[in-house]
N, C-alpha and C positions, 0 to 999 in steps of 0.2 A: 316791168321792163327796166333792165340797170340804164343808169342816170352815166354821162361822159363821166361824171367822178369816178362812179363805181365801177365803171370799167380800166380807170386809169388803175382804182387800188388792186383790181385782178390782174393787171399787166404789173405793177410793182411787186407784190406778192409773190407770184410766180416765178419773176424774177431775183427774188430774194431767196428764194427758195432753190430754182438752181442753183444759181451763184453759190449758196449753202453749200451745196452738193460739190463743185469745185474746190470746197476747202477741207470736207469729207472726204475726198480722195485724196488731198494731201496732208491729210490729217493721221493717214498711216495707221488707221483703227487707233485713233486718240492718242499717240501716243507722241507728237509732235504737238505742245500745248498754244505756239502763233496759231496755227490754221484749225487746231480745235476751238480756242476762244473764237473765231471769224464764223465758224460755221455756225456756231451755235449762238450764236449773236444774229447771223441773218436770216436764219429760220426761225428767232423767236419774233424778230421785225416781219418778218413775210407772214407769223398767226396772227399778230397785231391788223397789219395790212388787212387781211383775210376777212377780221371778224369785222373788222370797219366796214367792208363791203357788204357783210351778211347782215347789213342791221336790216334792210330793206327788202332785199333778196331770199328766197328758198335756198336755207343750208344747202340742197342735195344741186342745186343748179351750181350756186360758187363754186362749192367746194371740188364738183369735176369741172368745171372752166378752168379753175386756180391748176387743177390736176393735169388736164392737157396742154393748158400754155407752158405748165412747167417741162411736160414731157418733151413738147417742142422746143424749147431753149433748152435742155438739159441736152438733146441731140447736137445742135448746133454749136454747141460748147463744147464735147466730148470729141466731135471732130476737128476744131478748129485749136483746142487747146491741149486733146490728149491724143491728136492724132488717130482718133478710133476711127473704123471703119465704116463709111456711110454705105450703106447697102439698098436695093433696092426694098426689102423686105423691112427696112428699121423703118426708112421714110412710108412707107405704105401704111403700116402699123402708128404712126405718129397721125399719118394724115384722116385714119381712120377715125381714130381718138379726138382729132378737132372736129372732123363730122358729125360725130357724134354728140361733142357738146356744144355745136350748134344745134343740132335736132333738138338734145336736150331745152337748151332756150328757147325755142319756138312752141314746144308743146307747155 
């Protein structure tokens, strides 16, 4: 069972990891070098983040926790800052993906 720490580093990670994703898309397939350096700077913090959590934890549990909270903030991000479409179908598919890495941690 993760420790409040290791849940803080999978909430940070996660969210370094979207965040990443934010500067990826204004990153213009790399070709804008501000928001390539940003992205790529907090997606190597969001590995870092990651493998600090996994010292005690089952790789295959973090690494889909890390992978659903990300999909969850990457949603919430892409609505609020790129104006994308929230659908009923995006949110259902995200909601599934945290259900499931809850299952994941209980088994």
């Amino acid at each position: 069972m993760a420790s409040g720490f290791d849940w803080v580093l999978l909430l940070l990670a996660a969210t370094c990891f979207a965040s990443g994703g934010i500067f990826m898309k204004l990153a213009g397939g790399v070709s804008r070098p501000l928001p390539t350096l940003a992205f790529l700077a907090l997606f190597g913090l969001g590995a870092v983040l990651q493998s600090l959590a996994m010292r005690r934890e089952d790789m295959g549990v973090v690494y889909l926790a890390v992978l659903g909270l990300e999909a969850a903030l990457a949603l919430g991000f892409s609505v609020l800052l790129f104006r994308e479409e929230l659908s009923v179908a995006r949110v259902t598919a995200v909601v599934l993906i945290l259900v499931g890495v809850a299952l994941l941690r209980r088994t």
